[in-house]
PDB file with SEQRES, HELIX, SHEET and CRYST1 records, atoms N, CA, C and O in Angstrom:
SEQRES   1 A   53  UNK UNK UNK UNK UNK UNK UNK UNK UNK UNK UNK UNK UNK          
SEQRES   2 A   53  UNK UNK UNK UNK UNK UNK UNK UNK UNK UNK UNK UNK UNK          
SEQRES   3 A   53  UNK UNK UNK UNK UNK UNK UNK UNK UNK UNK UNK UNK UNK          
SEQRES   4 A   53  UNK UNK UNK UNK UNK UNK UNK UNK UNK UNK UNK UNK UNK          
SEQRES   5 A   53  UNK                                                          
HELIX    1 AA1 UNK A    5  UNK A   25  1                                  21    
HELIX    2 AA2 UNK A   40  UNK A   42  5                                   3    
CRYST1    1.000    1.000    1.000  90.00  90.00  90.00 P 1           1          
ATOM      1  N   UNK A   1      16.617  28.413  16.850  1.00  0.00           N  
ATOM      2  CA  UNK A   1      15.355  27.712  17.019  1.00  0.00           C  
ATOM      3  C   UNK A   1      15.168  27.333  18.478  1.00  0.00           C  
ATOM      4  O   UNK A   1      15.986  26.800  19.227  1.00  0.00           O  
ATOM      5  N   UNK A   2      14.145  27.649  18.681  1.00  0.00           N  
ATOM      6  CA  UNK A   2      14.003  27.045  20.466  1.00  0.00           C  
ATOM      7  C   UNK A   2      13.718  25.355  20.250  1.00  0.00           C  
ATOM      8  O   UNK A   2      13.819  24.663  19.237  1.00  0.00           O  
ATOM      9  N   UNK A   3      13.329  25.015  21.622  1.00  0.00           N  
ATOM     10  CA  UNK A   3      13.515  23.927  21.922  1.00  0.00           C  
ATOM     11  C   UNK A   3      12.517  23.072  21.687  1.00  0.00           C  
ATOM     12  O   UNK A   3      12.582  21.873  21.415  1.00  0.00           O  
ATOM     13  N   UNK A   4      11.252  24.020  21.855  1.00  0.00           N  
ATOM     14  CA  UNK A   4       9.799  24.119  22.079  1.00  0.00           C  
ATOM     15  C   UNK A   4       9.629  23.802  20.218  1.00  0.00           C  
ATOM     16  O   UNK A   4       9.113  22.804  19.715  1.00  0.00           O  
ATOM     17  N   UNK A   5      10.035  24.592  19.727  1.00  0.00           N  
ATOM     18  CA  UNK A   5       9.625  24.775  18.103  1.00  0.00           C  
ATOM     19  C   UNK A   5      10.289  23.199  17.590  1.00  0.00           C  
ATOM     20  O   UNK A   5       9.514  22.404  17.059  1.00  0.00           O  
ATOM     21  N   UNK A   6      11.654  22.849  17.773  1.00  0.00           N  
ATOM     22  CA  UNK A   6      11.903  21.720  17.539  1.00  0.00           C  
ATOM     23  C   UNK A   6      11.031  20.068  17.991  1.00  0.00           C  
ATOM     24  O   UNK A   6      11.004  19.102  17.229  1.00  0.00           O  
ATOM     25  N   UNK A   7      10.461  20.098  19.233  1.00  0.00           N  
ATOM     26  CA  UNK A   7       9.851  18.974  19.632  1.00  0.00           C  
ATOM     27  C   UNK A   7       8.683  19.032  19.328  1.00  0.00           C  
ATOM     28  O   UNK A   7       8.006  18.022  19.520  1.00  0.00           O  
ATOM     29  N   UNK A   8       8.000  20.330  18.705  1.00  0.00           N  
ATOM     30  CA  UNK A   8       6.968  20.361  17.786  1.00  0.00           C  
ATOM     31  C   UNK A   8       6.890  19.478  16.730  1.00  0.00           C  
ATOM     32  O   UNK A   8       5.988  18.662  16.541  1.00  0.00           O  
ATOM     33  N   UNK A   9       7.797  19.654  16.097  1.00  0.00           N  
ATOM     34  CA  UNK A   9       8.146  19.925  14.693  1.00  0.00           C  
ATOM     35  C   UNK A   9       7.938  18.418  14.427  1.00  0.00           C  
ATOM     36  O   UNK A   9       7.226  17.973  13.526  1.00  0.00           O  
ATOM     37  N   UNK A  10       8.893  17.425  15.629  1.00  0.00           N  
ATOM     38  CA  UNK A  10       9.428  16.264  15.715  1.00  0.00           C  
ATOM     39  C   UNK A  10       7.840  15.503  16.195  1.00  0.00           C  
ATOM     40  O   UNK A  10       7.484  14.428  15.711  1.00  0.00           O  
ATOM     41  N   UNK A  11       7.167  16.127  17.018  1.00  0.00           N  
ATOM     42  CA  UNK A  11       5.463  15.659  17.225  1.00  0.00           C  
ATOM     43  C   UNK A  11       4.759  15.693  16.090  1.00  0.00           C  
ATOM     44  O   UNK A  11       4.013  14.730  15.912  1.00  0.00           O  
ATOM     45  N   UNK A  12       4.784  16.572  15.225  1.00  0.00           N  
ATOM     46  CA  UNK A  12       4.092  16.410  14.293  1.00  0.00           C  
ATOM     47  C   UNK A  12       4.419  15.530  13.141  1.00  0.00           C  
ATOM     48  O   UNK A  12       3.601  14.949  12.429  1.00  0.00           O  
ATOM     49  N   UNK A  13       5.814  15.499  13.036  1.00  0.00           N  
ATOM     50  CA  UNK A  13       6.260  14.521  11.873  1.00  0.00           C  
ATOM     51  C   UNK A  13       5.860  13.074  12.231  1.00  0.00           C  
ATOM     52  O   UNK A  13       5.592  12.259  11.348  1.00  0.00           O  
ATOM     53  N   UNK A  14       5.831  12.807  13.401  1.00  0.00           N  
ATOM     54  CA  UNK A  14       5.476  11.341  14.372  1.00  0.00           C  
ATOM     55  C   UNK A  14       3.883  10.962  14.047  1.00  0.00           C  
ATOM     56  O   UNK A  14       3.325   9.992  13.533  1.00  0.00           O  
ATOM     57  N   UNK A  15       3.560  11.892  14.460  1.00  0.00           N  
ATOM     58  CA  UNK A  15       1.759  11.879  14.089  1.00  0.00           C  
ATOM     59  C   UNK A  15       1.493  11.662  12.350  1.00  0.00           C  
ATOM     60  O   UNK A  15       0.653  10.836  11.995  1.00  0.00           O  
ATOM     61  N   UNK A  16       2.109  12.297  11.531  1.00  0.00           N  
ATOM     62  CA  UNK A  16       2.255  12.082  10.467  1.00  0.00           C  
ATOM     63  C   UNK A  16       2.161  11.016   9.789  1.00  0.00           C  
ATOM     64  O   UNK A  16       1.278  10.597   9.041  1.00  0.00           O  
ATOM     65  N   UNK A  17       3.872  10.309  10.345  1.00  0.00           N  
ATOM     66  CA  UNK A  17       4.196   8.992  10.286  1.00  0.00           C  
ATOM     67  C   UNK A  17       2.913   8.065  10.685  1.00  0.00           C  
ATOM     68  O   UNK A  17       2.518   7.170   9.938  1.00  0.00           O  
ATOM     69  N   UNK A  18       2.285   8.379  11.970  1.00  0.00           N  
ATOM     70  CA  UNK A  18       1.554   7.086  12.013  1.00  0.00           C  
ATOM     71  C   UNK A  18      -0.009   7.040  11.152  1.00  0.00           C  
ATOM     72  O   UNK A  18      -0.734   6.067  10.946  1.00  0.00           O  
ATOM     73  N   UNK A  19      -0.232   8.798  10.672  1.00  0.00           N  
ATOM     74  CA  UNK A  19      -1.281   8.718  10.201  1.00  0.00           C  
ATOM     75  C   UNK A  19      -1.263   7.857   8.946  1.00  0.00           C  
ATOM     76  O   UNK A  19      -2.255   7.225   8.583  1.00  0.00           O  
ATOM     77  N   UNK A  20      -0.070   7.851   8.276  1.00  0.00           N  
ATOM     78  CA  UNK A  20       0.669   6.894   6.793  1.00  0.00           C  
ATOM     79  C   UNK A  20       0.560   5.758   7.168  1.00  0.00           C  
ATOM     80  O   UNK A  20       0.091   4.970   6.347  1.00  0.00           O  
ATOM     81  N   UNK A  21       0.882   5.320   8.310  1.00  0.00           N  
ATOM     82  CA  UNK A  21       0.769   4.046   8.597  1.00  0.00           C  
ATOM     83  C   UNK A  21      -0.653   3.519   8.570  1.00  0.00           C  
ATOM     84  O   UNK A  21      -1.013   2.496   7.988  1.00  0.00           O  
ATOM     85  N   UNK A  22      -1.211   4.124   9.085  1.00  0.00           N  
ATOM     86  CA  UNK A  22      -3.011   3.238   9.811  1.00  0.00           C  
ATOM     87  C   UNK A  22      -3.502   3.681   7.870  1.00  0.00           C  
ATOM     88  O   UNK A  22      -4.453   3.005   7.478  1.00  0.00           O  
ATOM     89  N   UNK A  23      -3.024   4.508   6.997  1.00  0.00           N  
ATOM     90  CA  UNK A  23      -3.761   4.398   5.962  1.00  0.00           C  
ATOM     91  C   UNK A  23      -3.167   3.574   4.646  1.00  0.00           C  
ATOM     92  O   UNK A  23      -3.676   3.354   3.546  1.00  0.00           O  
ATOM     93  N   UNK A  24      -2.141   3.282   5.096  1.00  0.00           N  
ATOM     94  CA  UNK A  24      -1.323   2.622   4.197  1.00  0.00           C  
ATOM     95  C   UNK A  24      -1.686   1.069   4.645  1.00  0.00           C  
ATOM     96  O   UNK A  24      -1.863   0.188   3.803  1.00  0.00           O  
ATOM     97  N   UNK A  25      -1.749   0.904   5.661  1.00  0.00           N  
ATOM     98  CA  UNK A  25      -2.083  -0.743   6.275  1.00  0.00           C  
ATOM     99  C   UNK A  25      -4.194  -1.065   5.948  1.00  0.00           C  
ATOM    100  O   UNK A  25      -4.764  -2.151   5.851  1.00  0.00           O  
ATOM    101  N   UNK A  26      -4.827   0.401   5.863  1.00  0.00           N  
ATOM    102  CA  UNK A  26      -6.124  -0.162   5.509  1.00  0.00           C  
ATOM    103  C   UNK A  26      -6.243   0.166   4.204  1.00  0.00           C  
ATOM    104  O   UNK A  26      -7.428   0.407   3.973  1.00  0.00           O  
ATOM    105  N   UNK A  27      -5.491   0.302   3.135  1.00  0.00           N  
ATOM    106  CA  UNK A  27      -5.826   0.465   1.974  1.00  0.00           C  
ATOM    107  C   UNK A  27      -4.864  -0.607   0.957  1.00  0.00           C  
ATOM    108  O   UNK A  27      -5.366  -1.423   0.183  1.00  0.00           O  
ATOM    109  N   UNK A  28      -3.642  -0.435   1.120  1.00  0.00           N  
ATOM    110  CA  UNK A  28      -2.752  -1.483   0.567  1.00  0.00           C  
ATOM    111  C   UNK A  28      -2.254  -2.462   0.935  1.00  0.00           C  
ATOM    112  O   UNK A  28      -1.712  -3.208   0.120  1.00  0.00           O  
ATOM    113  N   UNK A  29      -2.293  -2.787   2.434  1.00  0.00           N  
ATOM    114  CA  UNK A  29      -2.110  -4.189   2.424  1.00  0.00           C  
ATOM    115  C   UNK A  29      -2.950  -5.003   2.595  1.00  0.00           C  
ATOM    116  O   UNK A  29      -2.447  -5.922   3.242  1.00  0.00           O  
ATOM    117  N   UNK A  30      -4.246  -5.245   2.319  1.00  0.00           N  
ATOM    118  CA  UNK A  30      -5.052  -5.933   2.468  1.00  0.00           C  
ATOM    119  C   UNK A  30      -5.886  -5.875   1.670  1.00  0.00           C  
ATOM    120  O   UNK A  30      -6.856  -5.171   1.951  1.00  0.00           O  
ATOM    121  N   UNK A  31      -5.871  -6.373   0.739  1.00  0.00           N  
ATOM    122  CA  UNK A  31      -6.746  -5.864  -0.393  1.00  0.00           C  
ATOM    123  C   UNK A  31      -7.524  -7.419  -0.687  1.00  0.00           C  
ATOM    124  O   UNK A  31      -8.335  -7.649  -1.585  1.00  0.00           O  
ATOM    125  N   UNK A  32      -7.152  -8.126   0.070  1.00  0.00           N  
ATOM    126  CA  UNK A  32      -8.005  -9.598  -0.271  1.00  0.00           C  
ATOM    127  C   UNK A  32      -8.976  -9.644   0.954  1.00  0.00           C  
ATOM    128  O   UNK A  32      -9.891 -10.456   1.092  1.00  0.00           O  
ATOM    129  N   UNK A  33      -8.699  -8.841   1.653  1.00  0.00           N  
ATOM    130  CA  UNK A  33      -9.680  -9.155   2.868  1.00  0.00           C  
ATOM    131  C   UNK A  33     -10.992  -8.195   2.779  1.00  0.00           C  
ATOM    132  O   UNK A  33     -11.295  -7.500   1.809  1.00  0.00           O  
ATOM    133  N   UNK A  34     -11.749  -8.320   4.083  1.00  0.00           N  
ATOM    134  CA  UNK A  34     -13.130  -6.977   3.926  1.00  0.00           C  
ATOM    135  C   UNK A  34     -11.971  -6.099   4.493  1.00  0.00           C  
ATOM    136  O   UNK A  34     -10.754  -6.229   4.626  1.00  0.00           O  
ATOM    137  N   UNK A  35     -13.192  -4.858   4.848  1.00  0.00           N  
ATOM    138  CA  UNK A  35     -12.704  -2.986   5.564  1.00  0.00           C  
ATOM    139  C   UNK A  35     -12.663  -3.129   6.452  1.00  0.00           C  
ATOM    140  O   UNK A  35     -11.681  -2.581   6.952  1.00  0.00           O  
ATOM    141  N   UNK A  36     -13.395  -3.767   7.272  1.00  0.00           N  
ATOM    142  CA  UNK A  36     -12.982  -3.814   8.650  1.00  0.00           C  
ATOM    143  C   UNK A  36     -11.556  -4.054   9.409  1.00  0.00           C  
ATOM    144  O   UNK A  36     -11.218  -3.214  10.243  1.00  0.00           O  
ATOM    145  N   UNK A  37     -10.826  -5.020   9.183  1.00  0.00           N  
ATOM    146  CA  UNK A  37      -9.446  -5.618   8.947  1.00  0.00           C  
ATOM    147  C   UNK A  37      -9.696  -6.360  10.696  1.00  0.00           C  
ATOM    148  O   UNK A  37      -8.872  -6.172  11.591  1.00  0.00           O  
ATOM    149  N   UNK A  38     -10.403  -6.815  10.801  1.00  0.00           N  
ATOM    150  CA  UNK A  38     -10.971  -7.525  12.319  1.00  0.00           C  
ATOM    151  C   UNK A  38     -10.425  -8.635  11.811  1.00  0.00           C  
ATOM    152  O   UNK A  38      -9.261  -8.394  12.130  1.00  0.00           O  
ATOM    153  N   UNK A  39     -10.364  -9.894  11.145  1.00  0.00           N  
ATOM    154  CA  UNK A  39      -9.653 -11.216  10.930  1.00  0.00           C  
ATOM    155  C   UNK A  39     -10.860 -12.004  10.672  1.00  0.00           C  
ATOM    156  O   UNK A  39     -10.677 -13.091  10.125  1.00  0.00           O  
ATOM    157  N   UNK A  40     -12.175 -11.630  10.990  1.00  0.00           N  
ATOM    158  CA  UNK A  40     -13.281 -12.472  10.908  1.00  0.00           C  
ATOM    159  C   UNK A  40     -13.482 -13.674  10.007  1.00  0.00           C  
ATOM    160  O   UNK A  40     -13.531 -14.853  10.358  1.00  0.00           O  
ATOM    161  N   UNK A  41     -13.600 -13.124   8.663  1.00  0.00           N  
ATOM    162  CA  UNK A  41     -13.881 -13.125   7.657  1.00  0.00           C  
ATOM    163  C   UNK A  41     -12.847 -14.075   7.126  1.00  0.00           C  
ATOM    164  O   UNK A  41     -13.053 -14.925   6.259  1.00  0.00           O  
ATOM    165  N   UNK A  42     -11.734 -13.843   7.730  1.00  0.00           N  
ATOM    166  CA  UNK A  42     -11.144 -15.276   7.093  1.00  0.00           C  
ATOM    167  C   UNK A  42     -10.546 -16.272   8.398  1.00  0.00           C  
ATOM    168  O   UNK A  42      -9.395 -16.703   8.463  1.00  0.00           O  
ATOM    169  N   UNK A  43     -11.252 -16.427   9.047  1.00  0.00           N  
ATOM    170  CA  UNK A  43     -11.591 -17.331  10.160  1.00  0.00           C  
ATOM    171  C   UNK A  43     -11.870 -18.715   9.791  1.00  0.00           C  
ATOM    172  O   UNK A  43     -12.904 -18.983   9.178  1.00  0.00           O  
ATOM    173  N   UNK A  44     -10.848 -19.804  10.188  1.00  0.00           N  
ATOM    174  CA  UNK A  44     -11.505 -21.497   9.268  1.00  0.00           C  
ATOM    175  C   UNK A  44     -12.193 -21.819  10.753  1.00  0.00           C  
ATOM    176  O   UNK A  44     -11.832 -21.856  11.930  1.00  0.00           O  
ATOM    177  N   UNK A  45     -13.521 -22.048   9.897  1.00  0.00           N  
ATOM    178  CA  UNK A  45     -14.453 -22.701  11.184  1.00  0.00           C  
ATOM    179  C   UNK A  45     -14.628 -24.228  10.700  1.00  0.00           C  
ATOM    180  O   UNK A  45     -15.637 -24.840  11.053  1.00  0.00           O  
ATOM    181  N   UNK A  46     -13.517 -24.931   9.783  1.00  0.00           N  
ATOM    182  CA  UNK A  46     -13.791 -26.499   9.939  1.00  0.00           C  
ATOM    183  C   UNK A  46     -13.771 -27.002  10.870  1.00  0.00           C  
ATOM    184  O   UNK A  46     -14.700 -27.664  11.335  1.00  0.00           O  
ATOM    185  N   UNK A  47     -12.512 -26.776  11.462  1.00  0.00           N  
ATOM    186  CA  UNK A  47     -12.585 -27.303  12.858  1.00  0.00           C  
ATOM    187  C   UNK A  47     -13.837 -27.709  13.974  1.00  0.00           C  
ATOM    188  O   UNK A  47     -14.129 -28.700  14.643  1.00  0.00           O  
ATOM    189  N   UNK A  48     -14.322 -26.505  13.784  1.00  0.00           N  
ATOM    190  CA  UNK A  48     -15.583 -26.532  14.978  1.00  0.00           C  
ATOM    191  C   UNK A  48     -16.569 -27.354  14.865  1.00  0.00           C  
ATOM    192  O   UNK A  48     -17.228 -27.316  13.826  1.00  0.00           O  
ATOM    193  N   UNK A  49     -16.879 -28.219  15.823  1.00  0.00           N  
ATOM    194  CA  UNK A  49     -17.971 -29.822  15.762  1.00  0.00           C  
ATOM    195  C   UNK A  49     -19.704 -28.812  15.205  1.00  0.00           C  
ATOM    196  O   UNK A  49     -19.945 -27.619  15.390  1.00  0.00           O  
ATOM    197  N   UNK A  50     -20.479 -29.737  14.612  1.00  0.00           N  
ATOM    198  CA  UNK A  50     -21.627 -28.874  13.791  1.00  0.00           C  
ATOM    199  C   UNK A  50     -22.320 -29.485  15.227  1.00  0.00           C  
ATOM    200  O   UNK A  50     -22.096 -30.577  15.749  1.00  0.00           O  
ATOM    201  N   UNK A  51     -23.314 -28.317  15.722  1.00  0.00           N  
ATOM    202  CA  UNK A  51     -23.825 -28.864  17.047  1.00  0.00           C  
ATOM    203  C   UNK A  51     -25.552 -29.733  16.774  1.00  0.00           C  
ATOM    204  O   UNK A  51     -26.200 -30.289  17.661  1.00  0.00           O  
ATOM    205  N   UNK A  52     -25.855 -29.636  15.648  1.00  0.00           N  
ATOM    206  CA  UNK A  52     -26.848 -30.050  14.662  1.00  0.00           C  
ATOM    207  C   UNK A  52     -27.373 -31.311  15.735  1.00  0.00           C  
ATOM    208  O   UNK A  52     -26.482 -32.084  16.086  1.00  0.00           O  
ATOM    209  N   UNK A  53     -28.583 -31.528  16.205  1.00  0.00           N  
ATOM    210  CA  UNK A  53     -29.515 -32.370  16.990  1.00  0.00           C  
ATOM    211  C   UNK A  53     -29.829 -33.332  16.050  1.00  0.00           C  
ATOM    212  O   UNK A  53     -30.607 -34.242  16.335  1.00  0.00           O  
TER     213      UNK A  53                                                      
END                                                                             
């Protein structure tokens, strides 16, 4: 096997890996949140003074 065919092989399994990742992290771990996975949405805005006149 060349050298070339091996660090292929090893690029593509990598790319792989992370494509599992980014679809495994927006489909199963978050299943209480929205699609976006931005944090918005569960943001506590008690804190913040009501600026109300």
């Amino acid at each position: 096997m060349d050298v070339q065919f091996v660090l292929m092989i090893i690029v593509f399994a990598l790319a792989l890996v992370y494509l599992g990742r980014i679809i495994y992290r927006s489909v199963a771990a978050k299943k209480d949140s929205c699609a976006t996975g931005c944090g918005k949405c569960s943001a506590d805005f008690s804190k913040v003074p009501d600026n109300k006149s």
